[in-house]
C-alpha positions as a printed Julia matrix, in Angstrom:
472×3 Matrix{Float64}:
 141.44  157.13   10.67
 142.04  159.83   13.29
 145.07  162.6    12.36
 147.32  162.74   14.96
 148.59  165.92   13.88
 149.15  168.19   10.73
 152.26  166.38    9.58
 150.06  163.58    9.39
 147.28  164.5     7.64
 150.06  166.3     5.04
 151.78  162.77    4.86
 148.34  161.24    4.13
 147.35  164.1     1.23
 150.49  163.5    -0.32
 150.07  159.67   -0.63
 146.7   160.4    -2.14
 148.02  162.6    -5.13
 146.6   165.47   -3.38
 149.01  167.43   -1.97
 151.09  169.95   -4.91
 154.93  170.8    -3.97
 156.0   174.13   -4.7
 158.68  174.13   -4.37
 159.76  177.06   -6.18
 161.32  180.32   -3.81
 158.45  182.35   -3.29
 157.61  185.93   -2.06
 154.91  185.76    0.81
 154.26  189.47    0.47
 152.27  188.56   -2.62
 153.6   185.36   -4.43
 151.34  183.08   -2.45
 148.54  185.03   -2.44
 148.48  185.05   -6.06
 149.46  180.94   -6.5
 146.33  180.04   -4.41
 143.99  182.57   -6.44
 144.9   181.2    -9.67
 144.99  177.93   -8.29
 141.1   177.91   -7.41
 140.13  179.92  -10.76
 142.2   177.92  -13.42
 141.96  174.22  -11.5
 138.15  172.45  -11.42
 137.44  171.42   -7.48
 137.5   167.72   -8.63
 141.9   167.95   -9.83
 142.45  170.89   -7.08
 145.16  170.05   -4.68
 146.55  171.49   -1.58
 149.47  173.3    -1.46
 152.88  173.28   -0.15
 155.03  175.9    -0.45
 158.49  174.56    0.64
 160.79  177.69   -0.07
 159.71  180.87    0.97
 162.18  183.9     0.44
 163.75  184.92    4.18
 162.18  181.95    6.13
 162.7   178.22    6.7
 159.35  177.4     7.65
 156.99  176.53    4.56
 153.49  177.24    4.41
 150.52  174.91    4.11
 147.58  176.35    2.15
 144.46  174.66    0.76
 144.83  171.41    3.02
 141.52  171.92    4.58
 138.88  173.07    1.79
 141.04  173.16   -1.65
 138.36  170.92   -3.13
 135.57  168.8    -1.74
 137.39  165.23   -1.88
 140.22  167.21   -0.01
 137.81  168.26    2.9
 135.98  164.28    2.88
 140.14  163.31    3.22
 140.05  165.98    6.11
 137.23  164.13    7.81
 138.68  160.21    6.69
 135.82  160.27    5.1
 134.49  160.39    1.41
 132.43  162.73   -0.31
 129.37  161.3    -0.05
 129.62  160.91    3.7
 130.64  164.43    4.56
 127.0   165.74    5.96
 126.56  162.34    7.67
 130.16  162.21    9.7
 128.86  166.25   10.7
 125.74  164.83   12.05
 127.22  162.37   14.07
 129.25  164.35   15.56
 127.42  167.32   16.69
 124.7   164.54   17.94
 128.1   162.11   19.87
 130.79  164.49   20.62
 133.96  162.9    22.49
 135.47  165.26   25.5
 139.03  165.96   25.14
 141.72  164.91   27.48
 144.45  167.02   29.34
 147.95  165.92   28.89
 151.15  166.98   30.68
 152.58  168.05   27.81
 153.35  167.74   23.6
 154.94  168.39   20.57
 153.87  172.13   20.94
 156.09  172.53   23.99
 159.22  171.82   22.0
 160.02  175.94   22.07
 158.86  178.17   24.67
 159.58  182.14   23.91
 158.59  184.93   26.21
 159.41  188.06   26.91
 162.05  189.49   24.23
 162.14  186.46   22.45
 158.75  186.85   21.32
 158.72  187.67   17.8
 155.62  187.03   15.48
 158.12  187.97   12.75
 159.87  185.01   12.62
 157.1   183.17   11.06
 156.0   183.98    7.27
 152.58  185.45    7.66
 151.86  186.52    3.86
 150.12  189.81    2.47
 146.92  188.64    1.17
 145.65  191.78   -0.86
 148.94  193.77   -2.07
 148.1   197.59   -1.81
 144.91  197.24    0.29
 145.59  195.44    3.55
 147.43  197.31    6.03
 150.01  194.15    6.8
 150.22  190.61    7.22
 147.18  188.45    8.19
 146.66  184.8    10.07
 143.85  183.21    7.78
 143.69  180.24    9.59
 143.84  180.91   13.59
 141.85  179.03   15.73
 141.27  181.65   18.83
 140.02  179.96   21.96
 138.64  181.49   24.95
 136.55  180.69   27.65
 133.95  181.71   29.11
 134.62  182.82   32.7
 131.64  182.43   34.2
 130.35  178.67   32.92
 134.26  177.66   31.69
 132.51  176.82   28.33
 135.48  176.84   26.11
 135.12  178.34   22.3
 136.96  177.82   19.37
 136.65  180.09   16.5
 138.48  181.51   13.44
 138.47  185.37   13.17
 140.54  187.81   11.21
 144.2   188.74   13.27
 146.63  191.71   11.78
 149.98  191.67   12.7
 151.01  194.73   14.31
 154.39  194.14   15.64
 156.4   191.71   16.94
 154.2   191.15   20.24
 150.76  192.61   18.97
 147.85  191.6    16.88
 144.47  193.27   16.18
 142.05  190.71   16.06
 138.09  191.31   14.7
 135.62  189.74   16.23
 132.12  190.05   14.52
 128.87  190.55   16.48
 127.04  187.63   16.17
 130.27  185.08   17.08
 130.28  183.24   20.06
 133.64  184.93   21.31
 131.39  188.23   21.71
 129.89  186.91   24.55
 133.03  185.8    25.78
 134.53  189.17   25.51
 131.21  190.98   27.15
 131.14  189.6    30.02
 135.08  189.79   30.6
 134.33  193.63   29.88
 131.1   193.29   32.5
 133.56  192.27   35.17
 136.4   194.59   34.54
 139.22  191.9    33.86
 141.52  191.02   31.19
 140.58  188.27   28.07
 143.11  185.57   28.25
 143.39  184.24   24.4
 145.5   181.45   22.94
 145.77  181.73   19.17
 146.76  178.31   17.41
 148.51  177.71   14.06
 148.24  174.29   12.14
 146.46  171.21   14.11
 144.8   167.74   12.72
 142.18  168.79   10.65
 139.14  168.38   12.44
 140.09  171.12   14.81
 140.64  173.64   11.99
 137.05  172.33   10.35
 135.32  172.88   13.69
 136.71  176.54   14.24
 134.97  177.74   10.87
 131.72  175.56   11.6
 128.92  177.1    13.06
 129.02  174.63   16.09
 126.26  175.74   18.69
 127.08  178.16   21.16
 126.75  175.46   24.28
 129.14  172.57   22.52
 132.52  172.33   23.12
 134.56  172.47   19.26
 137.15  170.89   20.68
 134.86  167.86   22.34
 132.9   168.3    18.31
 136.31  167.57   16.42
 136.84  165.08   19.25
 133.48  163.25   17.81
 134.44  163.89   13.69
 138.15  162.18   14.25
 136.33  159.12   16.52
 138.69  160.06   19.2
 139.34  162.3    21.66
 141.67  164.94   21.6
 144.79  165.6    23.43
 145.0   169.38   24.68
 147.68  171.06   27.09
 147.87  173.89   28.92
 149.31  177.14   27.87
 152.24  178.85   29.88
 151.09  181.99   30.72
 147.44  181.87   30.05
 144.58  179.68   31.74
 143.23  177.87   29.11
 144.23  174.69   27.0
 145.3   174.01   22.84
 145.85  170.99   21.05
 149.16  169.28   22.46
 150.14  168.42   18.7
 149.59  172.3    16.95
 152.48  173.71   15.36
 152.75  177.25   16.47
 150.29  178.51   19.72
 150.44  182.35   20.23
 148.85  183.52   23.77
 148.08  186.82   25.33
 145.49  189.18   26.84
 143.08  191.43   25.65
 141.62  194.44   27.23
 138.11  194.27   26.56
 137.48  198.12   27.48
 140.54  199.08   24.05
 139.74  199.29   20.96
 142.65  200.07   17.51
 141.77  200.45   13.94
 142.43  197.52   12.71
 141.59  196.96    8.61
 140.64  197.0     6.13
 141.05  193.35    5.15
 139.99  191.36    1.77
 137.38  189.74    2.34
 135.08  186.19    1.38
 132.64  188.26    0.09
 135.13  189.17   -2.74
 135.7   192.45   -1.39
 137.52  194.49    1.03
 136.08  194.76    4.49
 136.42  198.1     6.43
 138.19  198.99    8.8
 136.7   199.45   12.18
 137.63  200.25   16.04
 138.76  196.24   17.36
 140.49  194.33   19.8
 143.89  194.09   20.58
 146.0   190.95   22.09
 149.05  191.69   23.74
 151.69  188.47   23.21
 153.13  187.42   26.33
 154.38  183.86   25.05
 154.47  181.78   21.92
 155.43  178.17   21.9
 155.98  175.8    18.73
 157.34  172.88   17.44
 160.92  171.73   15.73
 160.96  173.18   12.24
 157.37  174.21   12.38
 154.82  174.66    9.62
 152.72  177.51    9.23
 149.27  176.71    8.37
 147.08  179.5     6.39
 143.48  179.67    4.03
 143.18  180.7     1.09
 140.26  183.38    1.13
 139.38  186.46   -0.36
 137.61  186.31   -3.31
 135.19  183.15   -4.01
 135.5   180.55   -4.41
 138.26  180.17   -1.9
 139.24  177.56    0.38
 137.4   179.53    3.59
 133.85  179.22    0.86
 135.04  175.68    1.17
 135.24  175.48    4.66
 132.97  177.39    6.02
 130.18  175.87    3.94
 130.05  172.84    4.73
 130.45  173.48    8.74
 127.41  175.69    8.27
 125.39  173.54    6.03
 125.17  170.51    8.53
 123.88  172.92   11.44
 121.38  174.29    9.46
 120.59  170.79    8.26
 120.52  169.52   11.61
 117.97  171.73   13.01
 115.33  171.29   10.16
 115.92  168.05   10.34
 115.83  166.69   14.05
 114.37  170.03   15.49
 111.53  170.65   12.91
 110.97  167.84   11.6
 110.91  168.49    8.18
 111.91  166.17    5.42
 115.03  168.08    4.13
 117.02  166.29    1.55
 120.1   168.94    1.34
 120.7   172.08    2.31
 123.81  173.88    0.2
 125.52  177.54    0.78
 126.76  178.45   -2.76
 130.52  179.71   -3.11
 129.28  182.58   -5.25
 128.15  183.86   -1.97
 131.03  183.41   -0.44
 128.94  180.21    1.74
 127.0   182.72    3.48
 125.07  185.08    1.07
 123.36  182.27   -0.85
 121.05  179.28    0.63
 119.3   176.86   -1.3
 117.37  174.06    0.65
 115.84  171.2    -1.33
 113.05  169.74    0.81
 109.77  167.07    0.58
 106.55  169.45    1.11
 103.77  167.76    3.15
 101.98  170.94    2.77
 101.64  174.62    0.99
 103.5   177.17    3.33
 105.95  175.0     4.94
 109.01  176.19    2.61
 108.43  179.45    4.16
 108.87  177.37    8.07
 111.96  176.14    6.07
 113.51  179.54    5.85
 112.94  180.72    8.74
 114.31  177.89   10.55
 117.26  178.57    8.98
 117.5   182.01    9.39
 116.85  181.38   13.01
 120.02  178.98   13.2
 122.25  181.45   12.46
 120.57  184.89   11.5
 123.06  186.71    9.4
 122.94  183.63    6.82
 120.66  183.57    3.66
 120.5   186.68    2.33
 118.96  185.19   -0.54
 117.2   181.66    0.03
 115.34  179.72   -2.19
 113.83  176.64   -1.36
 113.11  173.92   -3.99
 111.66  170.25   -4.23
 113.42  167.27   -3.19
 113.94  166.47   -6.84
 116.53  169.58   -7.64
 120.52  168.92   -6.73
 121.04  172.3    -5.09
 124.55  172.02   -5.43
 123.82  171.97   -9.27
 123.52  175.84  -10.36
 121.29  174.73  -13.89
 119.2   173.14  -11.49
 118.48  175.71   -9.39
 118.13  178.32  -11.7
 115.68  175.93  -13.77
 113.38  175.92  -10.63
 113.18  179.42   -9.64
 113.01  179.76  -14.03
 109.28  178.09  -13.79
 108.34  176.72  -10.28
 108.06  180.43   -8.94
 105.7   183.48   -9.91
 107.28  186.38   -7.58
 103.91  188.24   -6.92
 103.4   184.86   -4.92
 106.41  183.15   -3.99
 109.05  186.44   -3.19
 108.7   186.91    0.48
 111.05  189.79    2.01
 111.94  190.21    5.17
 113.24  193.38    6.89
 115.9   194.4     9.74
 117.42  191.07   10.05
 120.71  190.43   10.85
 122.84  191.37    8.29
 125.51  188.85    6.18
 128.96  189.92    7.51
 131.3   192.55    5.48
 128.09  192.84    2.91
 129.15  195.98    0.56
 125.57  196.34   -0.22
 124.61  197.72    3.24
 126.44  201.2     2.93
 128.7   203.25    1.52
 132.58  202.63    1.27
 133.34  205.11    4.02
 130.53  203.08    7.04
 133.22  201.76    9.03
 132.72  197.85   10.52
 131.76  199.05   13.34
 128.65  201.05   12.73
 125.72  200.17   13.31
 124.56  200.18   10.18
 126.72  197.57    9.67
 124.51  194.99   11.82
 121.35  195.35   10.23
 120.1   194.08    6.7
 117.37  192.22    4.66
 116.51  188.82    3.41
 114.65  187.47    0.73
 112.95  184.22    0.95
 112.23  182.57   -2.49
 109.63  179.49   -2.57
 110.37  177.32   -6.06
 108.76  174.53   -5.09
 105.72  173.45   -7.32
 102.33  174.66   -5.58
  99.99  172.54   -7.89
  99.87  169.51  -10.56
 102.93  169.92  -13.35
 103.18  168.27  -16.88
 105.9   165.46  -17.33
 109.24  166.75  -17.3
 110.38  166.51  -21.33
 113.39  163.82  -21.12
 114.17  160.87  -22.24
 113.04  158.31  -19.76
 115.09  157.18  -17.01
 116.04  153.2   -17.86
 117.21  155.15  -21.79
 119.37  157.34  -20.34
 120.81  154.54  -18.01
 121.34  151.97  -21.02
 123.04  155.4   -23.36
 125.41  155.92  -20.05
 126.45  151.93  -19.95
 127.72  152.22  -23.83
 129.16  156.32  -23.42
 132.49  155.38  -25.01
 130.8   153.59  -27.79
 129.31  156.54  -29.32
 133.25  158.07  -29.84
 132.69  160.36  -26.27
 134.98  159.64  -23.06
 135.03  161.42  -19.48
């Protein structure tokens, strides 16, 4: 079932038993920040729901948090899909994408500000981490630009500070496929057009965290994961197109030759990111819908919704290319929360012969460089999404005089701590550069029988659980 729009998809969590009222007044200067933490630390994925925040202090528009990656069944709802099937709907479609199609006009349209009426103030942006972010943060925009020499439109989700009623500061890191976007705007001496958009049918919001390849359309991506094509229209003041059905679309320019210190922010990583010379859009219109809902992640410390998220998005490219490119017999390929779904890989994979876990990380790492920090590759046999698993392998399937490979001056993991001191700003260059380890715990020669019970016992034990006095 396609989404048509947020509503929808809200409507449809709700029916499932998935979507938690609160409706409670609430503070978003540091009341909702706090809800979703304790949310994701006291609730087990499998019970977490999204939230809805229906009464927050000085506003009438509530806030939608969680609907996207509060739990894993919540993302397969995301997709219409169920657990299970989440890698295979990805692969689909990344491999049959549908094209969107231009419409006169939407729900979007339904206000038009510009000039003083522009006010980013009337929506309730929260404070995500009280005493250390400078102001209010979107967690959840979906920036799109274009690029103005092929048209090749992106879609991508980057940190935005609100600055004033008309201004953002908006971070774009170096190895995102808006930097090329913004160089060659730079190159030719004209202004960025942006269009920032707030709460859209799921896929859309999926697709802008995904690490979709630099040459596909997101837009024509989420066209392929919802089985039907999108409806965008085009923005007032602006030349480029959003979703007809968002809530809230913010556009502007961006001089590509100014940079403002913008930061620090908390971070996925679990920490605060510096702050560092970054863009700037100037507001010159924001449109949105009747009694509009404002549409935010939960992020910061892992695991988080944006863990969530992100993960997954990532996992299936990565999957993809060892897969289809490569050709190697991959069974799953997982980015661990505890890594904030980019510090930690773990690939479990079918050898066909000695060295080719070592073709299996740098495939990856060639995907999308600053990823896998630390990645350990194990036999098909290990659930990498099972941490006793994993650490059992690397425990006695690895001797690290052999099986540690490191390698230098990669790419580094975004906002890594590690890298330098708390006073390197984001926008050093000692910021860009790092080192991965590559960890092979697959089995490199004959093993003894693994000491359990045998399968068809444990089978026959699970048929009768209840009978021995135990219940889920």
């Amino acid at each position: 079932m396609a989404y048509d729009d947020l509503r929808h998809y809200l409507r449809a969590l709700d029916a499932a038993g998935k979507l938690h009222h609160i409706k409670r007044a609430v503070d978003k200067d540091w009341e909702v920040s706090a809800v979703g933490k304790r949310v994701f630390q006291r609730i087990p994925d499998e019970k977490r729901p999204a939230l809805l925040f229906e009464n927050v202090k000085g506003y009438s528009i509530p806030i939608a948090a969680g609907v996207l990656g509060a739990s894993r069944a919540v993302y397969a709802m995301a997709l219409s899909a169920e657990p299970q099937q989440i890698m295979e709907r990805w692969e689909q479609a990344l491999r049959n994408p549908i094209p969107p199609e231009i419409v006169d006009s939407g729900p979007c349209k339904e206000n038009i500000l510009t000039g003083d009426a522009v006010d980013l103030g009337k929506f309730p942006v929260p404070v995500w981490t009280v005493g250390e972010d400078p102001g209010p943060y979107l967690t959840a925009p979906q920036v799109c630009s274009i690029d103005p020499e092929t048209k090749q439109r992106n879609v991508g989700t980057y940190r935005v500070q609100i600055k004033g009623k008309n201004r953002t500061g908006l971070w774009v890191g170096e190895t995102q496929n808006m930097q090329l976007h913004l160089r060659k705007y730079e190159a030719r001496g004209e202004r960025v057009p942006v269009a920032v958009v707030l709460g859209t049918e799921p896929c859309i919001g999926l697709c802008s965290v995904a690490k979709v390849p630099v040459r596909q359309d997101e837009f024509a991506v989420a066209g392929g994961l919802r089985g039907k094509p999108l409806q965008l229209v085009r923005c007032e003041t602006v030349p480029l197109q959003v979703p007809a059905h968002a809530e809230i679309v913010i556009e502007g320019w961006i001089d590509p030759a100014f940079r403002e210190e913008e930061g620090p922010f908390g971070e996925y990583t679990g920490y605060m990111g510096p702050p560092g010379a970054s863009h700037v859009i100037e507001v010159s219109c924001i449109t949105h819908r009747n009694e509009p809902i404002y549409h935010a992640f939960i992020s910061q410390m892992p695991p988080s919704e944006s863990s969530t998220i992100r993960g997954f998005g990532r996992e299936m490219g990565i999957y993809k290319h060892l897969r289809q490119e490569l050709g190697l017999q991959v069974r799953d390929v997982h980015l661990k929360h505890s890594g904030g779904s980019a510090a930690f890989l773990a690939i479990s994979m079918k050898k066909d012969y000695d060295g080719q876990a070592r073709q299996a990380m740098w495939g990856a790492w060639a995907i999308e460089p600053s990823l896998g920090k630390i990645t350990v590759i194990v036999d098909d046999d290990i659930d990498v999404r099972d941490t006793f698993q994993l650490e059992w392998a690397m425990s006695f399937r690895m001797q690290p005089e052999r099986d540690v490979y490191v390698a230098r001056d990669t790419v580094a993991v975004r906002l890594d701590p590690s890298i330098g001191d708390l006073d390197v700003r984001q926008d050093a260059k000692q910021k860009m550069l790092g080192s991965k380890v590559g960890i092979d715990a697959t089995k490199k020669h004959r093993y003894p029988p693994v000491s359990l019970p045998p399968k068809a016992h444990m089978e026959r034990v699970d048929e009768v659980w209840e009978g021995y006095g135990f219940s889920d």
